[in-house]
N, C-alpha and C positions, 0 to 999 in steps of 0.2 A: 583580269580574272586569275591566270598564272600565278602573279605578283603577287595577290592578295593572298593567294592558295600556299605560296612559299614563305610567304610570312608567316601565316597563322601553323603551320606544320613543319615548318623548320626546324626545329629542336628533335619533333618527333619521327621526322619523314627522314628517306634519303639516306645516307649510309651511316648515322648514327642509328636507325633503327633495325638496323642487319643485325641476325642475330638473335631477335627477340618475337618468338612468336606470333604470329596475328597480331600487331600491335596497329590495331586501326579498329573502323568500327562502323555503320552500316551508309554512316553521314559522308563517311571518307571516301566508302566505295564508290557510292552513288557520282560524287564528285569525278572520281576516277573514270567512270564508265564514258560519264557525259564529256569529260577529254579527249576520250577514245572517239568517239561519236563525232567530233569537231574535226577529226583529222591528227590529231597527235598521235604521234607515235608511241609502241610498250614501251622502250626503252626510255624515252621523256617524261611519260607518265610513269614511271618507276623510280626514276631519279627524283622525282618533285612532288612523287608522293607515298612513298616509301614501303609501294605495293609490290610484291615479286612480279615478274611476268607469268608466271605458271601459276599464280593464282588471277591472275587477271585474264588469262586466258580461260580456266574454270569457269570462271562467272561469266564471261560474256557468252559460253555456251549454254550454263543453264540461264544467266539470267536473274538471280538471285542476288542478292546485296547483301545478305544475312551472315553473319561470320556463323560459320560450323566449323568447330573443331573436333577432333576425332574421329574412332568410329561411328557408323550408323546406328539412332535409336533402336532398340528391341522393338518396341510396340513403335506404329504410324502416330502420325499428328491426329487424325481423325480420334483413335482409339486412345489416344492420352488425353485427347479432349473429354470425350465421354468419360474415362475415370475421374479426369476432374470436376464434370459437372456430377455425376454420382458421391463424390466425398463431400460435397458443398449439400447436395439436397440431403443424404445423410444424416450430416450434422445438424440441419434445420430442423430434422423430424426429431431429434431428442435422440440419435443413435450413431454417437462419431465413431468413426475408424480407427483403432489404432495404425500405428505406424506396423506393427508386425501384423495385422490383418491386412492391410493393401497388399504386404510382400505375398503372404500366403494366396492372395486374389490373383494376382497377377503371374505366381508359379504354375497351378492350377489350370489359369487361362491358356498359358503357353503350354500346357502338356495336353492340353484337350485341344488345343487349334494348332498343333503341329510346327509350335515356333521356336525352330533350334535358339538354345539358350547356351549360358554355360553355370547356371545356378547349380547347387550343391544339391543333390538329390535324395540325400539322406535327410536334411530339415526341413526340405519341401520349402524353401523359402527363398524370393529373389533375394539377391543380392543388396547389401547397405551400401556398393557403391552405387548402384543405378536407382535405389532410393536415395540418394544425396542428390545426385543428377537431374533426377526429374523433382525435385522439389528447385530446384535453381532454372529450370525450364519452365517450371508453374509458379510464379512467386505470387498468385495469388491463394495458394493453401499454406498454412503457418502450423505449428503447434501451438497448442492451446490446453489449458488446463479447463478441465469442464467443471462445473456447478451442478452438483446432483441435486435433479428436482423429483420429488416422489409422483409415481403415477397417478394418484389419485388429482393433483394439482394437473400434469397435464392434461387427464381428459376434461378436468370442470374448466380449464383456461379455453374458452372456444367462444366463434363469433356472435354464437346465440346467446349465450350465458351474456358475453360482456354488451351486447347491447337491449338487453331486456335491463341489466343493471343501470344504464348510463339513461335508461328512459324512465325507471323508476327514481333516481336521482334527478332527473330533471325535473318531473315531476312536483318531488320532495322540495326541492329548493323555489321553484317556480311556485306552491302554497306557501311557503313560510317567507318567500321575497328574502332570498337569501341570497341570492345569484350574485348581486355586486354589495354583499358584506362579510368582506375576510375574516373579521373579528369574534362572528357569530359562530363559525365552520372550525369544528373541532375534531380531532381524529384520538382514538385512546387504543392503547397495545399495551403488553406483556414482555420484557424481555427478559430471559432469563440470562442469569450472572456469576459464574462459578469465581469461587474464591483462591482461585491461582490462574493460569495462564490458559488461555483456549486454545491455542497453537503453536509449533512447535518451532523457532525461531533459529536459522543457521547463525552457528558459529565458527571462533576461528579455534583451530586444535592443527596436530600435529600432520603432515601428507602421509597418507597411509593406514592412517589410527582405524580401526576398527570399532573399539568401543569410546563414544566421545557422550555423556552422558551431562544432564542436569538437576541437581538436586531440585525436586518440587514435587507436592503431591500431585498424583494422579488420578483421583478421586477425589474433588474438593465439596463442600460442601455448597450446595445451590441457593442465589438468593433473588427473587421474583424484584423487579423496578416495574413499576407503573407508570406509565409517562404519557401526558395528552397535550398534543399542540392547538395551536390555530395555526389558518392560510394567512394572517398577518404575517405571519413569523413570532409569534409569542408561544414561551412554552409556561404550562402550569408547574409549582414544585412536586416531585414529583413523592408517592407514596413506596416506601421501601419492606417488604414482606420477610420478612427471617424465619427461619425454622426453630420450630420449638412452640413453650408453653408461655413460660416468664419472661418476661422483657424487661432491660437494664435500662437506665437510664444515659449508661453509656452509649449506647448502639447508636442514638440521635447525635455524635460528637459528630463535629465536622462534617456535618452537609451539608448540602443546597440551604439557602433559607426559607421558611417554608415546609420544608419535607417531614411528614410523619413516618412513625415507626409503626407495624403492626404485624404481629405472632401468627404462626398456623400450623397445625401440625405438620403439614407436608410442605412450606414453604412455597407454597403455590396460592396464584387468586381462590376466594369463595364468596359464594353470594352473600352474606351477611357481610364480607369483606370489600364486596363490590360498592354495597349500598353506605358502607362506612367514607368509599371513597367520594360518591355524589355528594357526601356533603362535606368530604376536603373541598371537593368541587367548585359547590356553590360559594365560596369564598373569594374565588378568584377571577367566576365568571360576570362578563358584562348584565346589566341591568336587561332582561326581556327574555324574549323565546332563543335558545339556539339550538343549531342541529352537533350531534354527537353521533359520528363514525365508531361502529366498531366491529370487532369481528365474529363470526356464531360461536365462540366458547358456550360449552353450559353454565357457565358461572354467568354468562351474562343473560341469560336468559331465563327470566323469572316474573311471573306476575308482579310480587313486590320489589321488584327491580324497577319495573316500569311505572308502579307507582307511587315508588320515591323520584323516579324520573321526572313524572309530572307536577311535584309539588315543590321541584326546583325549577322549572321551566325550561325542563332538556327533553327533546324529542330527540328517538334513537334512531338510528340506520343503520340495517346489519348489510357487513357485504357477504357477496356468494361465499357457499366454502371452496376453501381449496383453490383462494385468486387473490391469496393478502400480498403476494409477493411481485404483484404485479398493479392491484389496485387500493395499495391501503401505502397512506404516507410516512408512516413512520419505516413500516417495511422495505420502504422504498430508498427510503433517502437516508434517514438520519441511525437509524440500529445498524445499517450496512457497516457504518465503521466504527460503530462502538466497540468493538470484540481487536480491532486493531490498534482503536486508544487507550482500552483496559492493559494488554498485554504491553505494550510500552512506558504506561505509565507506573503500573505494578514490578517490571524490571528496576526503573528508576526507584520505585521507595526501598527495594530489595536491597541494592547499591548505598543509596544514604543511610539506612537504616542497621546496616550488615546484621543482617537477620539468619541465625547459624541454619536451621534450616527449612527455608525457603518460604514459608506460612504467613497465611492474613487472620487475623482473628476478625471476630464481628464489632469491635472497638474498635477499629481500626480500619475500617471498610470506608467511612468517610473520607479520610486520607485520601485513598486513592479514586474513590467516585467521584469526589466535587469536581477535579481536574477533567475527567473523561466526561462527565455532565456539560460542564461549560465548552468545550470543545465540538461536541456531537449537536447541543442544539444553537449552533450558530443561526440564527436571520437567515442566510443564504440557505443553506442548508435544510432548512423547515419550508422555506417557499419552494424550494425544489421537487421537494417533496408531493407538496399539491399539485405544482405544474407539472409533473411526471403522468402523474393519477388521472389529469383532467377534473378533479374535481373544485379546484381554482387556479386560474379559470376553467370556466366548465366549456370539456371538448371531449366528446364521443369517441371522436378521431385520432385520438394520442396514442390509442395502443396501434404498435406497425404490425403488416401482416405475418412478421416474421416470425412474434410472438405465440402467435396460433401453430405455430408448425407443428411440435408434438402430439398436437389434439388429433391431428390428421390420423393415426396411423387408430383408434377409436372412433371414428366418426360416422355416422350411422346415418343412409336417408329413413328420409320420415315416409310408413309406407303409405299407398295409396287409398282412400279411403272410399270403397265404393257404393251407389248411390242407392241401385235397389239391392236388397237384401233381406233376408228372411229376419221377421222381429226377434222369435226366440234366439236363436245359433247360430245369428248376423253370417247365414250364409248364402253367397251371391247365388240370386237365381240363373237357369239354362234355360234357353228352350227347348220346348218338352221333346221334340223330333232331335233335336244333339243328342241330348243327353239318352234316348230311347237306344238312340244309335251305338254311343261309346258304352251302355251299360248292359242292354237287352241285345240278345244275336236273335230273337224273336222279330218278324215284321209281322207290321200289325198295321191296320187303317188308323186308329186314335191309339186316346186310353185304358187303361183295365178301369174297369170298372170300381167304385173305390178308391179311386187314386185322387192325390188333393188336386190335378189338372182335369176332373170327368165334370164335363159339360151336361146342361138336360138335353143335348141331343140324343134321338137315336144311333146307338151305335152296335153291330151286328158285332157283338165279338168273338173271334175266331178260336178257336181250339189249339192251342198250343200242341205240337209232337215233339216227347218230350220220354225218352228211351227210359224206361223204368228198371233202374238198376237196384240190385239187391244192396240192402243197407247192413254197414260193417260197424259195427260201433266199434271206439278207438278208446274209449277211460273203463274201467272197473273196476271194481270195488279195493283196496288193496291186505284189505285185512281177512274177509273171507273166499276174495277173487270171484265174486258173481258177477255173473256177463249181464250189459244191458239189455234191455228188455225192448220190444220194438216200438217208433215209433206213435203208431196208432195206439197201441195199448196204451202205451205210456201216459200221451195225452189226454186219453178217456180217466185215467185216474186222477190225475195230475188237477184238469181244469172242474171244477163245478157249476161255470154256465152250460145252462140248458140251450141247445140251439139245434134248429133243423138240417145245419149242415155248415161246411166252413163258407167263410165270408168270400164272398166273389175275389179273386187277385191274388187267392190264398195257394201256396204252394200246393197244397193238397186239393185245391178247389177242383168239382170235375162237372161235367153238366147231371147227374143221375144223383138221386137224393136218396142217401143211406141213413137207414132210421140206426141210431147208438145203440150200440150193446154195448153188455155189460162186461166186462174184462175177465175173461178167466185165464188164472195164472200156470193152471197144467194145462193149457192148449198153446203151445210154443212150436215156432217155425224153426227149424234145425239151424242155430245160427253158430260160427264156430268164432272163440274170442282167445287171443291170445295176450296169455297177463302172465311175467316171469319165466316164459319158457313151460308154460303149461298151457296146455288146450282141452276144452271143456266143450261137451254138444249141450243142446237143451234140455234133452234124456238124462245126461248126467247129472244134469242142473235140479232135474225133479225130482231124482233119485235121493240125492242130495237133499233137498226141503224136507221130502219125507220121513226121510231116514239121517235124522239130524246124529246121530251116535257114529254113522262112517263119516269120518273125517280124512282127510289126506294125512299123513304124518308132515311133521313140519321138517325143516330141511335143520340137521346139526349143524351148531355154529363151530370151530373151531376148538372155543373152550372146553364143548361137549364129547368133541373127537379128542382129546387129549382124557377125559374124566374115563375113558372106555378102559378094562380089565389087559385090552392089549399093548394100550400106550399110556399106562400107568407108571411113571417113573421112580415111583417113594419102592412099589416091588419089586425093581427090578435089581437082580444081585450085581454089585460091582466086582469086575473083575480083578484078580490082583495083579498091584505094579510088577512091572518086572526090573529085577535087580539088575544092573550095568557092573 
């Protein structure tokens, strides 16, 4: 064991490795200890394995095998554990960390949990060395460059959505007996195609340089590709849209074979454009029914869409919105690196072509599309596509739950639906005794009489005591300030049914049956109302009706105090300046 130990550590061990820090490792130790353990001595095990004594004597008191160098971590293993299981769930919900928000997290932490530091206190931010440190303690967190997905895509990417989809697609395939025919299963997209570079491509310049620039428009002009595959891996030629009105005969040089040219004003799809394309379509497609993937654009949705559809024998299938990027194959597999074989390939004709500055015309757009065309829809690359999607072969199960992470932080339960409830205002009924209780401070044997729970039983009901407080009206009028008027009266004008008295239940109900009179407007209870800092009795009130010619005077506005003989400024004499 020795022997074997001194050969394989010889070079490393022993007094060639004096000198050089921890130069062992947890395998070494372990070895080391179990030496110790047999009866060997520090000094033998130091020689033959080129451990110090004073670190071997560390570790057999803690026990640990682990090489630690330097000082003690800031934060415990516990608490660096949790930060790294929070930067990982984070990032899954659609909201990574930067590198300067963990600092900021973690300064923070340590000034609200009392954990002497030596961070700079003025940025509020730990330290870039102990972020170096703990990324080499955690090597399962990386940097990563993110892919901005818009919110509307994360909340419709969700388990509901995607498997209401994959059962209507099963469905769809399972009536058309489509399931094991790749040739029939067709997918069609949009890609749009700027006529210079889509991204910005490092170069080599000078160490230091500040402005390192490239000649190329920044605003190129946009050109629409139409492109539909099959799950065989065959792609259709594809339909090329330009901006504008009139179309050259040049524009069609140099492309795909097959490919048509066609105009629009905005260089974008349109439904008479769409149905122009069914019947590039029907050209290329197999003899019978197929299914045709696409995505809810408005352009593709149109009555006479779908019945030029039917009169080529293409049944359509639209998928969810806001989930092409995850279950539609061209988005998936084959456009992913279109935008990286445009800009490589458009360098190179720049190069061969020494073009002074930097520009594609629309003549010349074949040049560099046929290259990037034959490239992007390679066989592999089109079958991957589908089998990404699930849609060939067809698998439910292909999207991973990781996918759905974003959706989480929108996701809503479905609330509960309860069983009885009131027909009009679907409002859950109480029992009558609850609800008596949490509503009424009144006890009572049943119900009021009148009430939608009054049974034909007899039921004696009892007289409410019920402190008769004077009623203060709170609104009046704002333009002449008359006080309301009280409630009996009011009602006596207000209502025109005839009735013996108020309905049993009724706040006014009493047991004594008062025959209606007729409202007289000068017999008023002294009632005091207050409206702008003015108060009025009921005297006043009828003084007032009477005597409609006394008015209050209205209150001068501002403008009116300045119109007055005292603070009239055109009269007043200016004093004269005084000479300096």
């Amino acid at each position: 064991m020795v022997a074997d130990l001194f050969l394989l550590y010889g070079k490393r061990m022993g007094k060639i490795c004096r000198g050089i820090r921890a130069n062992w490792d947890s395998e070494m130790m372990s070895e080391a200890l179990e030496m110790l353990r047999n009866g060997k001595s520090q000094r033998y095990v130091e020689k033959h394995c080129g451990i110090p004594r004073t670190t071997l004597r560390n570790h057999i008191k803690s026990g640990n095998e682990k090489r630690i160098l330097g000082r003690k971590p800031l934060l415990s293993e516990e608490q660096e554990r949790e930060l790294e299981s929070r930067i990982i769930k984070m990032s899954r919900v659609g909201l990574p960390l930067t590198p300067r928000t963990v600092r900021r997290s973690v300064f923070r932490f340590c000034q609200e949990s009392n954990i002497p530091h030596r961070f700079n206190n003025e940025k509020a931010l730990a330290g870039f060395t102990w972020y170096k440190s703990f990324l080499k303690r955690h090597p399962n967190i990386t940097k990563r460059k993110p892919q901005m997905m818009n919110v509307a895509r994360a909340q419709k990417l969700n388990p509901a959505i995607v498997q209401d989809h994959f059962s209507k697609l099963g469905t769809v395939l399972s009536d058309l007996k489509l399931k094991n025919s790749p040739q029939y299963i067709y997918n069609l997209d949009e890609k749009g195609c700027r006529l210079t570079l889509h991204h910005a491509h490092k170069v080599l310049a000078e160490r230091g340089e500040r402005r390192v620039h490239l000649l190329a428009n920044e605003h190129a002009e946009n050109v629409t590709v139409v492109a539909c595959i099959n799950a065989l891996g065959q792609a259709v030629p594809p339909m090329i849209i330009f901006k504008g009105i009139r179309k050259k005969d040049t524009y069609s040089d140099n492309l795909p074979p097959g490919s048509i040219v066609e105009m629009s004003a905005k260089g974008s799809m349109t439904r008479e454009l769409f149905i122009r394309w069914l019947q590039h379509f029907a050209n290329f497609k197999p003899v019978g029914r197929v299914l045709l993937v696409i995505d809810g654009a408005s352009c593709h949705l149109d009555v006479s869409i779908v019945q030029e559809a039917e009169k080529w024998d293409v049944s359509l299938y639209c998928l969810p919105s806001n989930t092409t990027h995850e279950l539609q194959p061209l988005d998936k597999a084959v456009f992913r690196s279109f935008e990286h074989y445009w800009d490589t390939e458009l360098l190179n004709y720049w190069e061969t072509t020494n073009v002074p500055c930097r520009t594609l015309k629309k003549e010349r757009f074949g040049v560099v599309f046929a290259k990037v065309w034959q490239q992007c829809m390679s066989i592999s690359n089109i079958q991957n596509g589908f089998r990404s999607t699930g849609i060939y072969p067809f698998d439910p199960q292909v999207i991973p739950e990781n996918a759905f992470g974003p959706s989480t932080l929108t996701h809503k339960q479905q609330p509960i639906e309860s069983t009885n409830s009131d027909a009009e205002d679907n409002i859950p009924l109480i029992n009558f005794k609850q609800k008596a209780s949490q509503i009424s401070s009144i006890k009572s044997d049943g119900p009021t009489p009148g009430c939608s729970t009054w049974t034909d039983k007899k039921i004696t009901p009892t007289e409410p005591k019920i402190k008769q407080q004077p009623i203060e009206p709170t609104n009046s009028d704002d333009e002449d300030n008359i006080p309301l008027i009280n409630f009996e009266q009011k009602a006596s004008q207000i209502s025109s049914i005839k009735s013996d008295g108020p309905t049993p239940g009724c706040s006014t109900w009493t047991d004594k049956k008062t025959a209606p009179t007729e409202p007289k407007i000068e017999i008023l209870s002294v009632i005091t109302v207050k409206a702008k800092d003015i108060s009025y009795s009921g005297f006043q009130m009828v003084d007032r009706l009477n005597n409609p010619q006394k008015r209050t005077p209205k209150k001068k506005t501002f403008t009116d105090i300045l119109k007055t003989p005292e603070f009239d400024v055109s009269k007043r004499s200016k004093a004269p300046r005084k000479k300096h």
